[in-house]
N, C-alpha and C positions, 0 to 999 in steps of 0.2 A: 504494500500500500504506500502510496507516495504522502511526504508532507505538507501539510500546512502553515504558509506563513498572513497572517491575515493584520493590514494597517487601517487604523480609524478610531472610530466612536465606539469610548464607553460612559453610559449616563445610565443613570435611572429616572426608568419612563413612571409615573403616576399616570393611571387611568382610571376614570369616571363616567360611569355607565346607567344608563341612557339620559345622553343631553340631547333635550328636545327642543330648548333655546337657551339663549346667553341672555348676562344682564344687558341691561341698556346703561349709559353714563346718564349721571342724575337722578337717575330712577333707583328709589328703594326696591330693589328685588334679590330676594335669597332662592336661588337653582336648588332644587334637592335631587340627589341619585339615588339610585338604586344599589351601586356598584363602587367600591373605593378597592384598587390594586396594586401593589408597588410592583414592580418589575426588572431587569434587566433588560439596557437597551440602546438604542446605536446598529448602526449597522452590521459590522467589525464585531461586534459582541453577538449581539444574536446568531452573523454565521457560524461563529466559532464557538457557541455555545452547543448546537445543533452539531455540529461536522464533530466534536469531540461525542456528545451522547450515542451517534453513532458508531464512533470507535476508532476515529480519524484522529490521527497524528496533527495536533493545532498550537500555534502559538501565536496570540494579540499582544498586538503592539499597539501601545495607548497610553492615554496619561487621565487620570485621578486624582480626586484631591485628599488631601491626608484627613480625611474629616468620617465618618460613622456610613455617610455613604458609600464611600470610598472601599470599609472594611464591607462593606451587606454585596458589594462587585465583588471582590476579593475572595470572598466566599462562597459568592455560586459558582464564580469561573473555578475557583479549586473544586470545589462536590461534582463538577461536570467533568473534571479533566483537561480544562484548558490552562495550556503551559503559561505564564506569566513573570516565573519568576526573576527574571534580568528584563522584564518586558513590556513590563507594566509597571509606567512611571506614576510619582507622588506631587502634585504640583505643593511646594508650602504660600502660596501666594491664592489661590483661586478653591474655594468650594466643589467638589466634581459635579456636572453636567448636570442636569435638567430637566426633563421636558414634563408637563402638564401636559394629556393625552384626552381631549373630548372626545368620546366614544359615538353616536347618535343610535337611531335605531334600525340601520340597516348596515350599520359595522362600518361605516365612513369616520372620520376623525378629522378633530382639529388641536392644531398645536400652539402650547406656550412653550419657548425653550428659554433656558436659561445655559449658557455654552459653556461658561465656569473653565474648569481647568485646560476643557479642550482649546481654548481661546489661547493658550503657553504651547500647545503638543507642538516641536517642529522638527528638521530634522536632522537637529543636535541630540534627539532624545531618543534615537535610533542605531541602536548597534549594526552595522553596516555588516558586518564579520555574520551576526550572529542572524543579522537578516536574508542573507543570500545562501544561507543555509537550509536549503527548503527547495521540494519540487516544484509547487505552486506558490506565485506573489500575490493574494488577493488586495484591491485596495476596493471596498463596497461603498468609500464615504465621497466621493468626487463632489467638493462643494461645500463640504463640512468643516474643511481643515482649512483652512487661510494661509498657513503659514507653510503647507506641504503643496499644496494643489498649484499647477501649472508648470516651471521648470524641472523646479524637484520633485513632481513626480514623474515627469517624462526621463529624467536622468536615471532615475533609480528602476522605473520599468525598462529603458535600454540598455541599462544592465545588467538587468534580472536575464531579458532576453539574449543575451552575448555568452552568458554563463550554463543557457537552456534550460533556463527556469520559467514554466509558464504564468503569462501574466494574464489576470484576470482583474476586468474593471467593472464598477457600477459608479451610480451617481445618487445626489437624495436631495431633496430640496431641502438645503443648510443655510447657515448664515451666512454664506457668500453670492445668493442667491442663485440664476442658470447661468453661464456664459458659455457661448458658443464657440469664443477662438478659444479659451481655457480648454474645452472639450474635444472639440479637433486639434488642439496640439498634439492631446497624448495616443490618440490614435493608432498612429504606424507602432507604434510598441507595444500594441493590445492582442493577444490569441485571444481571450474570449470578452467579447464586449456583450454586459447583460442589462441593459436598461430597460425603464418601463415605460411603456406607449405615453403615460401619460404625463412623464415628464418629458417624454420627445416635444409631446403634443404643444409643452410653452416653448423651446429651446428654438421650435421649428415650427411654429403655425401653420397649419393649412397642409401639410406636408404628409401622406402616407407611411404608416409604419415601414410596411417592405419593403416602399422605392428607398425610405431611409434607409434601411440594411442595405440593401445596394451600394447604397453612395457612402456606407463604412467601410464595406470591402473594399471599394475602391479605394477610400482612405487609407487601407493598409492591414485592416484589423482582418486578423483570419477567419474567425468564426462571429458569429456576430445569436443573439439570442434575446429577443426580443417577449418582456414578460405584456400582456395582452388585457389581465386582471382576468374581467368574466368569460372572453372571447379564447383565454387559452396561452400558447406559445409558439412563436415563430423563431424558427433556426435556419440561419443561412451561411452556406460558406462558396467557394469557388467549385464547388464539387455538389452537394446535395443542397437543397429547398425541403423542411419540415414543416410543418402544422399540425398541431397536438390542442384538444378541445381541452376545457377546463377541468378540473375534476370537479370541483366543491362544487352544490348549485348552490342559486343564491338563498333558497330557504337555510341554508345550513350557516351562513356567517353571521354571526357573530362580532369579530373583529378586524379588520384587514390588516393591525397594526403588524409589521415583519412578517407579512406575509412574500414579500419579494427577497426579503434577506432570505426565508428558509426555504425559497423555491433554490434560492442561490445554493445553499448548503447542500440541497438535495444533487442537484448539477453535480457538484463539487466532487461529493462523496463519489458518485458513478464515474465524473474522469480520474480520480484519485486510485479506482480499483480496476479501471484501464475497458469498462462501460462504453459501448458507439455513443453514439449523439441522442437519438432514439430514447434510449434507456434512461441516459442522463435525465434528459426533459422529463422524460413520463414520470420518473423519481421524485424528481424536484418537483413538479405539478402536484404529486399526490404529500410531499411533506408538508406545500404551504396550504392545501386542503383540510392538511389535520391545525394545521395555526388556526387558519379562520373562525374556527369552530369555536373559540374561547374567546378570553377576556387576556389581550397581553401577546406577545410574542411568543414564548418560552414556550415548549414543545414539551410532554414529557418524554423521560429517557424509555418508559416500557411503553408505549406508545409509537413509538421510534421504530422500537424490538421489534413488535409484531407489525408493523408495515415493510420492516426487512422483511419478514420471514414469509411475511404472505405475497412478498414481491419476486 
């Protein structure tokens, strides 16, 4: 089984369930839910939360803040089996990460973030040695990190790739909002590009998912994997055209929060045990099927088990 090197976000998500409306300013109004859940969460975390319960050789690279949330991260990545230890930075300047998670009632969300320690992550906080030690370079957070995204990550993916380490890229709508040259920079040094429609959809207005896959390969990226949400998955490379229907239907969701991260995971796992394309997708389809279905990201690990076993 090949390893995992995964760069990004670690936060804890708060989520609250079912927001039907928000206050209004001025206006006395108190929201009540139904649902209050603290979480593990970030892109980078959730993969690598998932790719270890699996049984995947993983290590996040991230930064934290030395504060009680910092230990509740700390603690589920160790119970999961994700490696951290030289890897997982302590900011002593910033609180760790964030986000307030509005849940509604057909599993849509809205976020407050709060960026805290990830606002320090750069890439002085990165053992270079210890990061090119790995079969795959995942980076899930394209947007999140300020002070890695654009150069230094095209430097560090074209050398991941020089070494024959496969790179794999996603994007999130983060504090650095979409940018399109940031995005096509890192391109040519991408094997597998996994975005979702629906951040194509601001990055690119007006613009079809598949013709956009096209116009990646062209940009240089090998494999290109296109998440769909309800409509499914699209995989394209110089060689084959895939379409793979959803699993979950929509009676069944609950949350969509990391559900593209652990479509990701699912992918990951199948190229990691040397899986065609095919499989990959179907995998990763049917892990972020079992996410939706709750409140929160986090997947359980016997949950996991038997979608192995029945796969």
């Amino acid at each position: 089984m090949k390893t995992v090197n995964c760069i990004g976000s670690c936060l804890v998500d708060i989520l609250l369930s079912p927001i039907t409306k928000y206050p209004q300013p001025k206006i006395r109004t108190n929201i009540f839910v139904d649902e209050l859940k603290s979480s593990p969460g970030g892109g980078a975390t959730n993969c690598s939360l998932t790719l270890a319960k699996l049984g995947t050789s993983v290590k996040l690279f991230s930064k934290i803040g030395n504060d009680l949330q910092g230990d509740y991260l700390q603690e589920e990545l160790n119970t999961a089996g994700v490696q951290t230890k030289s890897t997982l930075r302590r900011s002593e300047k910033r609180s760790t990460s964030t986000v307030i998670v509005g849940v509604d009632q057909v599993g849509e969300r809205s976020f407050m973030s709060y960026h805290g320690a990830l606002s320090d992550f750069k890439l002085n906080d990165l053992e270079l040695k210890e990061l090119f030690d790995c079969d795959i370079l995942l980076y899930p957070d394209l947007f999140n990190l300020p002070m890695i995204d654009g150069t230094p990550l095209c430097e560090l993916f074209e050398t991941a790739q020089r070494r024959g380490i496969l790179t794999i890229l996603d994007e999130t709508w983060g504090i650095s909002g979409l940018h399109k040259g940031v995005f096509e920079s890192c391109l040519p040094f991408v094997d597998y590009l996994m975005p979702s429609a629906d951040d194509l959809g601001f990055l690119y207005p007006g613009e079809k998912p598949e013709e956009l896959a096209k116009f990646f390969v062209r940009k240089g990226v090998k494999n290109v994997v296109l998440k769909l949400g309800s409509e499914g998955v699209f995989v394209l490379n110089n060689e084959i055209s895939l379409e793979l229907p959803a699993i979950a239907e929509k009676s069944e969701v609950v949350d969509t929060t990391g559900a593209g991260d652990n479509f990701n995971a699912g992918f990951i796992y199948g190229l990691s045990n040397g899986q065609p394309l095919r499989w990959c997708a179907d995998f990763g389809s049917k892990v972020a099927a079992l996410s939706v279905q709750q409140l929160g990201a986090s997947v359980q690990k016997e949950e996991l088990k038997f979608l192995f076993e029945a796969n």
